[in-house]
N, C-alpha and C positions, 0 to 999 in steps of 0.2 A: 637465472631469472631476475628481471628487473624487481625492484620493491613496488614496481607500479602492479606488478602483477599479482601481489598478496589478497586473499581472501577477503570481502569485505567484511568479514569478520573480524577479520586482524585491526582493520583499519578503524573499526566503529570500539573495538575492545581497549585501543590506542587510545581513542576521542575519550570513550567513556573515562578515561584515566586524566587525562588531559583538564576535565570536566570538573572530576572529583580533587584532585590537587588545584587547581585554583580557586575553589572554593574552601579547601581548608587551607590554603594563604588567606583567604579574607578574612574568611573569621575562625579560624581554631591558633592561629599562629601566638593570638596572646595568650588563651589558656595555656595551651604547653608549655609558652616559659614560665607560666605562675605556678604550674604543677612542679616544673624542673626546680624552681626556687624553694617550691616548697619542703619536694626532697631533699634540697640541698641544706636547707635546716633540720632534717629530720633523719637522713644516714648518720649524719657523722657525728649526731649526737649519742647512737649507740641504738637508734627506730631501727625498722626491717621494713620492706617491701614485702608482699607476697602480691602474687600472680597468678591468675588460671583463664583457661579458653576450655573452647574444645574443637576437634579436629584441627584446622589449617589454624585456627586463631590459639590452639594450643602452639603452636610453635612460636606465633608471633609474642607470646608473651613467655617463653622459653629464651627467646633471644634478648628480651628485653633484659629476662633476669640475669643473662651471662657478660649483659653490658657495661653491669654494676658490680657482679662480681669479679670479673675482668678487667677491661677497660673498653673504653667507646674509641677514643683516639691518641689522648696523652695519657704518659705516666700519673698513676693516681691511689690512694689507697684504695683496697676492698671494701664495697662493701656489702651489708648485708639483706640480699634478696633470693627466696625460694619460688621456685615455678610448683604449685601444688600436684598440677596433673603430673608431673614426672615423679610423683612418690607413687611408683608403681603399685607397691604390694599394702601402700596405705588406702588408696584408689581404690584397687580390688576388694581388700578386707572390708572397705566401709561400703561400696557398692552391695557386696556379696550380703554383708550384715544390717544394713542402714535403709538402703536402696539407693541407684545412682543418683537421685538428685538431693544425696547427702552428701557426697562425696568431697567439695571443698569447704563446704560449713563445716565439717565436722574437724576439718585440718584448719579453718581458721580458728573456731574455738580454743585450739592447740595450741597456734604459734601465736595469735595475734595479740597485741599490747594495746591500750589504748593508744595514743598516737601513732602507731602506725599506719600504714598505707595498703589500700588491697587497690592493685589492678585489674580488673576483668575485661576482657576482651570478645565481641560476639559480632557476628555479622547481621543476627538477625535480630539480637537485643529479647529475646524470647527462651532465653534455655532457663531451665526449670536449678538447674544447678548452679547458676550461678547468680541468678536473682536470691536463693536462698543463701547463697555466699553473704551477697551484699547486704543482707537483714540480719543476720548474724553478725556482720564484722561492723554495723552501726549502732547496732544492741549493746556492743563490746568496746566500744571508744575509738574505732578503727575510721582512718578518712577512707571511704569510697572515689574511686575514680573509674568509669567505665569507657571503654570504645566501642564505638557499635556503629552499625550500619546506619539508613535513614530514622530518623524519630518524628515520634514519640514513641519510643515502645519499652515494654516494662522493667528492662535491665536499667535505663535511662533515668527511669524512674525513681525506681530502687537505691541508686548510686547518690551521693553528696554533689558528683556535679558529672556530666558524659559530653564526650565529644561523640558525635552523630555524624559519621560520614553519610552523605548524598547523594547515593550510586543507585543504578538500579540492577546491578550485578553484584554474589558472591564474592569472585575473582576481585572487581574493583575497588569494593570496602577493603578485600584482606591484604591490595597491592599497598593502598593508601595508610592503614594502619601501621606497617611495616616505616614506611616516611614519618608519619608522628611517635613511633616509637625512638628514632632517632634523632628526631627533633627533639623531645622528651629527654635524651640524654646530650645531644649537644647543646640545651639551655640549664641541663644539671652540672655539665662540667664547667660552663662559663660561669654560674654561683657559685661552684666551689672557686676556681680563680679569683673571683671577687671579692672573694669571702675565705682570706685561708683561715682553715681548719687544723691545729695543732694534730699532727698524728698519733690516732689511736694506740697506745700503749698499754699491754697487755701481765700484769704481772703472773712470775712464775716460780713456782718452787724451788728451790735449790735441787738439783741432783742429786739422788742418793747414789751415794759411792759405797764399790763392795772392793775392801782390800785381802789381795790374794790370799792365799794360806801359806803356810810352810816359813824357809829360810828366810824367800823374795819376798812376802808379805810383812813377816817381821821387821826387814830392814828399813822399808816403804815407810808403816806405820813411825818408827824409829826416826826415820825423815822428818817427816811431817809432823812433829812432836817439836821437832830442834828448827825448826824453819819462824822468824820472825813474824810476828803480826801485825 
């Protein structure tokens, strides 16, 4: 079947995307590299990311945190960022005990440091759990950043600064999100470039050694007694 013969659903789902990516080339292209720079002061200094969405934007900030922990494209050190909704049985215990629109406040209270960074992700800029995130982790010294669908709306609000995707579809905020999350990490990894960062060194204890028993233990011991220092 020709591509001419696609749904015009297909075709207007296309546009819509089409739409929404040139508009955040106009105007979100600067914030993400000022947000990329600003994590790029703020991992390698020993800050943390945290993360949360819910449903499809749970994943998208999922990916974002595997980008940092991993790598986006070059070798790089780790570093340190948590997806909150993927602490399962913390989710459910504070849902079950708290109520769900406790559920990442109460993990940010947890992890979060003053400088650090929380990301929140929503298409609709309206979940109850994660505006309560964001007043929690501004309470607590944490920078806010949000993504969300069209604004004004209260997640945007809530946050230190949001980018506002222009869609008038679900699907289209969370394709577009997906692109500034990676933009987000290919303007983190060109501050790190610019900017090298001594690698994190982690001191550790010496190893305790357990010397055999018997003949072969005494002789070892024996050894290492008569071995220079």
């Amino acid at each position: 079947m020709s591509d001419h013969h696609a749904p015009e659903s297909a075709h207007e789902h296309c546009q819509s995307l089409q739409d929404a990516l040139e508009a955040l080339r106009r105007t979100g292209l600067g914030r993400l590299s000022r947000w990329g720079r600003d994590l790029a002061a703020v991992l390698p200094a020993g800050g943390r990311l945290l993360a949360a969405g819910n449903g499809g934007s749970a994943a998208q900030a999922q990916h974002l945190t595997a980008e940092l922990v991993g790598r986006y494209r070059q070798e790089r050190p780790a570093y340190s960022a948590i997806a909150l909704h993927a602490e399962t049985s913390s989710v459910t215990a504070i849902g079950n005990d708290y109520g769900f629109d406790h559920v990442f406040a109460r993990q940010v209270s947890a992890h979060g440091r003053p400088g650090d960074v929380l990301v929140l992700l929503s298409t609709s800029g309206r979940s109850a759990n994660l505006i309560s995130a964001a007043v929690t982790a501004r309470t607590a010294g944490l920078r806010v950043w949000a993504l969300t669908g069209p604004g004004p709306n209260p997640l945007a609000e809530a946050a230190d600064e949001a980018l506002c995707i222009e869609a008038p579809r679900t699907a289209t905020v969370q394709e577009a999100h997906l692109v500034a999350v990676h933009l987000l990490c290919e303007s983190f990894d060109e501050a790190l470039a610019a900017t090298p960062h001594p690698a994190a060194t982690v001191a550790r204890a010496p190893r305790a050694t357990r010397t055999p028993r018997g003949p072969v233990g005494a002789r070892a011991a024996a050894a290492a007694r008569r071995r220079p220092e």
